[in-house]
C-alpha positions as CSV (number, residue, x, y, z in Angstrom):
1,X,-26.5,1.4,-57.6
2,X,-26.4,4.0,-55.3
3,X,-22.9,4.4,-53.2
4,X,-23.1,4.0,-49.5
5,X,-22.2,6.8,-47.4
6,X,-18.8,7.0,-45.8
7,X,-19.8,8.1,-42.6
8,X,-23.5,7.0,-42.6
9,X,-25.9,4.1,-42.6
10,X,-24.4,0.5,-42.2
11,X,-20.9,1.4,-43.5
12,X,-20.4,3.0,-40.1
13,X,-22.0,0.6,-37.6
14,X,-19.7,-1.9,-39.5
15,X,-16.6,0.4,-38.5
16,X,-17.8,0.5,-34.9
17,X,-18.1,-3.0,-34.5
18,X,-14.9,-3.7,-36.4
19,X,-13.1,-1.0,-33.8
20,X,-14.9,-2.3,-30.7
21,X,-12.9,-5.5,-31.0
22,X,-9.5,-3.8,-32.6
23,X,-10.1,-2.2,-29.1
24,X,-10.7,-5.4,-27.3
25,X,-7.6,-6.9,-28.8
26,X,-5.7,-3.7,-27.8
27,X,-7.1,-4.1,-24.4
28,X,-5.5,-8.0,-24.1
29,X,-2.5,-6.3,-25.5
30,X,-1.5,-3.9,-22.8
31,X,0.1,-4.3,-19.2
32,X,-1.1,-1.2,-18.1
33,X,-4.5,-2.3,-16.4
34,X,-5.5,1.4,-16.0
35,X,-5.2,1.7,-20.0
36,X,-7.0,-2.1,-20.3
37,X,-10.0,-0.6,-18.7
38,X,-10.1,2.3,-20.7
39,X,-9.5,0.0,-23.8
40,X,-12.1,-2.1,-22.7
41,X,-14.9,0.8,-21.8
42,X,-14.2,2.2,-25.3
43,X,-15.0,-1.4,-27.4
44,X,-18.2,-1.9,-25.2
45,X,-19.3,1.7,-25.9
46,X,-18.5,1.1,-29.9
47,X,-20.2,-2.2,-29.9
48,X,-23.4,-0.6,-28.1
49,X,-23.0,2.0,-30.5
50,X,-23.4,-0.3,-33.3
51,X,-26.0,-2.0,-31.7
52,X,-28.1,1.2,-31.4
53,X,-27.3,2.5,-35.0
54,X,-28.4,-0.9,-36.0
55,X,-32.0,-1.9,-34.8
56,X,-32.0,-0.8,-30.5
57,X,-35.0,-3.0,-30.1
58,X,-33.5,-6.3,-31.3
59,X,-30.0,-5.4,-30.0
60,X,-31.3,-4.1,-26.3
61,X,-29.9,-7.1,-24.6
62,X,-26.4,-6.3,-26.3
63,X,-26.5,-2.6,-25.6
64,X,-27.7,-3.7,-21.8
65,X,-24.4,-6.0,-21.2
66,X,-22.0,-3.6,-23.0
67,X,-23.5,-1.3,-21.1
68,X,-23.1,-3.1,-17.7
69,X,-19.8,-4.2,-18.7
70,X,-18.9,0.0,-19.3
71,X,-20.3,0.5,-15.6
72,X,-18.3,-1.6,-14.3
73,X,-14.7,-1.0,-15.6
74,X,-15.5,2.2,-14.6
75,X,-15.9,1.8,-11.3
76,X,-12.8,0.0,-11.5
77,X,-11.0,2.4,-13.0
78,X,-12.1,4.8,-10.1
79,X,-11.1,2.4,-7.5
80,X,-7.2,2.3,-9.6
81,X,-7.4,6.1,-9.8
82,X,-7.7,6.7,-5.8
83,X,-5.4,3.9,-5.0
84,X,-2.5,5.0,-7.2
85,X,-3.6,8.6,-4.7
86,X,-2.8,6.6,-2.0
87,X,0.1,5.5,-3.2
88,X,1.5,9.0,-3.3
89,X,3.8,8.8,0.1
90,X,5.1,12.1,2.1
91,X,8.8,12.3,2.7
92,X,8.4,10.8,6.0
93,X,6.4,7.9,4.7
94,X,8.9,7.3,1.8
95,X,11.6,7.3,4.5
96,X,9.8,4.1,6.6
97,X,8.9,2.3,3.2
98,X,12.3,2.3,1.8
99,X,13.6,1.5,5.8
100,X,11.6,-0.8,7.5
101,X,8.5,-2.0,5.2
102,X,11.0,-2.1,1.7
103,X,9.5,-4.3,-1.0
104,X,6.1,-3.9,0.2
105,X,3.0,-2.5,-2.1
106,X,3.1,1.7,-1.3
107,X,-0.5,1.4,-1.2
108,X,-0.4,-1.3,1.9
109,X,2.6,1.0,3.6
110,X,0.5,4.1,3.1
111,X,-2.9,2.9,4.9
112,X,-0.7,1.2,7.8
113,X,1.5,4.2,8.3
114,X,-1.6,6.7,8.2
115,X,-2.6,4.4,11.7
116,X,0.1,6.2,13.3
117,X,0.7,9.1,15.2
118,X,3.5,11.3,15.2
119,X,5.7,11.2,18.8
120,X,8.6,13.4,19.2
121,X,11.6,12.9,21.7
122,X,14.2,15.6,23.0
123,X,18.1,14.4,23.6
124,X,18.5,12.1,26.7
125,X,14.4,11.4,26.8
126,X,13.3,7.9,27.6
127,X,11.6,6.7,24.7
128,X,10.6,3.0,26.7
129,X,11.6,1.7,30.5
130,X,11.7,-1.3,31.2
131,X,10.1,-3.4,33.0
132,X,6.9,-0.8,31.8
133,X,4.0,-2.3,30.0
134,X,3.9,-1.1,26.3
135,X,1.0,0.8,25.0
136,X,2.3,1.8,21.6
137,X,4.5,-0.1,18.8
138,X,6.9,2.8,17.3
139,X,9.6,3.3,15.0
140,X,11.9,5.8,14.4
141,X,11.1,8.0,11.7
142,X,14.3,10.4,12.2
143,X,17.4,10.7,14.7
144,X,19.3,7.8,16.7
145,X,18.7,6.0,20.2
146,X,20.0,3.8,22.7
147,X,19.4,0.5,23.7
148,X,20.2,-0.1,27.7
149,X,20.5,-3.0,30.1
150,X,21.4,-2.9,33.3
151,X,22.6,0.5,32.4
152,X,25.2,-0.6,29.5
153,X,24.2,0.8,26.0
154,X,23.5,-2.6,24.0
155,X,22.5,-1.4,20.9
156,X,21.7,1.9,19.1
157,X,18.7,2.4,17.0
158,X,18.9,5.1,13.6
159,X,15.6,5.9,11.1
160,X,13.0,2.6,10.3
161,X,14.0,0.4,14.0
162,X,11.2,-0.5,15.6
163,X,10.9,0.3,19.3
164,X,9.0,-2.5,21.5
165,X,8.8,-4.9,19.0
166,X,9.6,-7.6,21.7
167,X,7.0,-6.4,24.0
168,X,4.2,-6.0,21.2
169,X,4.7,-9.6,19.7
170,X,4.0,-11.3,23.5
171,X,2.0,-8.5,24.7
172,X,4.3,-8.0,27.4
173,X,6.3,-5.7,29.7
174,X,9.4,-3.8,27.9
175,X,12.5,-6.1,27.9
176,X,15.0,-2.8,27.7
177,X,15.4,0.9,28.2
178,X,15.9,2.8,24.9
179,X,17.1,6.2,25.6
180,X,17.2,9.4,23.1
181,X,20.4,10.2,22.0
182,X,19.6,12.8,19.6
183,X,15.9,14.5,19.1
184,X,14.0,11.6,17.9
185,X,11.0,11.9,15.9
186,X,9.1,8.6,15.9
187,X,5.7,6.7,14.6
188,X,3.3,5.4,16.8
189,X,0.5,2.7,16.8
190,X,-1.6,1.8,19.8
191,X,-0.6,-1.6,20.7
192,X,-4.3,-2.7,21.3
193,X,-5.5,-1.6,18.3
194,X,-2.5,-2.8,16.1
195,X,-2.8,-5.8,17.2
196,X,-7.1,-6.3,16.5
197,X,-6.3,-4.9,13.2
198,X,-3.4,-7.3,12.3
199,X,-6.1,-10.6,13.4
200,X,-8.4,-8.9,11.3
201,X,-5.9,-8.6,8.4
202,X,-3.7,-12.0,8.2
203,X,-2.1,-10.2,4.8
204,X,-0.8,-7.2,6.8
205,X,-0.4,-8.9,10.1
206,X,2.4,-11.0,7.8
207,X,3.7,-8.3,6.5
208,X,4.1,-6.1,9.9
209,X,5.6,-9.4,11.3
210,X,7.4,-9.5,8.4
211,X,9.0,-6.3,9.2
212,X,9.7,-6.7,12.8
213,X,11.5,-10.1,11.6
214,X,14.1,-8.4,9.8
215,X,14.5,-5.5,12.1
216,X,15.5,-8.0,14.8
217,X,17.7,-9.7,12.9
218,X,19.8,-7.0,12.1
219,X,19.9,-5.7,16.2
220,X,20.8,-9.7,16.8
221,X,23.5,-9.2,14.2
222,X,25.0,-5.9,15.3
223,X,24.3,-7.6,19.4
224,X,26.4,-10.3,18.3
225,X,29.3,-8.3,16.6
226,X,29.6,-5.9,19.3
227,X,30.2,-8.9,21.7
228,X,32.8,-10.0,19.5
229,X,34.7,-7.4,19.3
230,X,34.6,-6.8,23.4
């Protein structure tokens, strides 16, 4: 009897069907899921590989699948590849996410901060008047302001406050005058079309609601202390 090949004839599409589900079972293994699809496209390529070396003709509807299933996690894998791109914040942007939208997916912080425009404010500038209808939501992205009514300083706003929060949420007039007290670089988002987007997007319409939630909390807070200790 004639020894089989090592490397040759049905020893090896044995081996490549044998690793195509070693691969599989790696791939159910893993948390990774940019390493699962990579696990995954190399057991369907070894399984169609098998199939091939085997008979192609009786085996086409296996190579077809495997094949389909290859596409697929591909195209996945692309869609993982320029999201974790997205992911990749600026210094600016990292300075919001870890302020005002903390916790949230970098991904989701990136696309709603790229929305924004840059606004820039000198010392003493008024940021919002009230009484003034509100066209954009900001927030600061670096420097401190003032909060002002009737001419008293209620409240002072640093890096990740939101300026015309109040007047965005009931699409309304400002309810204060916030003042520059240093130069004051801020983000800015056309009420309007914040506002479409967020109906069209109940996910980040909860999470910039979300956001806005906690930041007046915190200027309720420090209100409330500041009273207390007149």
């Amino acid at each position: 009897m004639t020894p089989m090949p090592l490397f040759g004839g049905e020893l090896l599409t044995q081996l490549l069907v044998h690793a195509g589900f070693l691969l599989t079972a790696g791939a159910y293994l893993v948390r990774e899921i940019l390493w699962l699809r990579a696990l995954a496209i190399a057991a369907n390529l070894s399984v169609a590989a098998a199939a091939y070396r085997s008979d192609p003709l009786a085996h086409w509807d296996i190579i077809a699948w495997t094949g389909a299933f290859v596409v697929i996690n591909l195209g996945h894998s692309a869609w993982l590849l320029y999201e974790r791109h997205l992911a990749r914040l600026t210094e600016d942007e990292r300075r919001l996410a870890d302020t005002t939208f903390r916790a949230l997916d970098s991904v989701i912080v990136r696309r709603l901060l790229r929305r924004g425009t840059s606004r820039t404010f000198s010392e003493t500038d008024c940021i919002v008047r009230q009484g003034v209808p509100l066209d954009h939501l900001l927030t600061i992205v670096e420097g401190e302001a003032a909060v002002l009514l009737g001419g008293r300083i209620v409240a002072r706003l640093k890096t990740g406050d939101f300026i015309g929060e109040i007047g965005f949420l009931s699409a309304d007039m400002a309810t204060a005058t916030v003042m520059a007290t240093t130069a004051v670089r801020c983000l800015a988002w056309p009420a309007d079309d914040l506002r479409q987007r967020l109906e069209r997007h109940p996910d980040l319409q909860t999470i910039v609601h979300a956001a806005i939630g906690r930041d007046l909390a915190a200027k309720t807070a420090a209100h409330n202390l500041t009273l207390s200790q007149v």
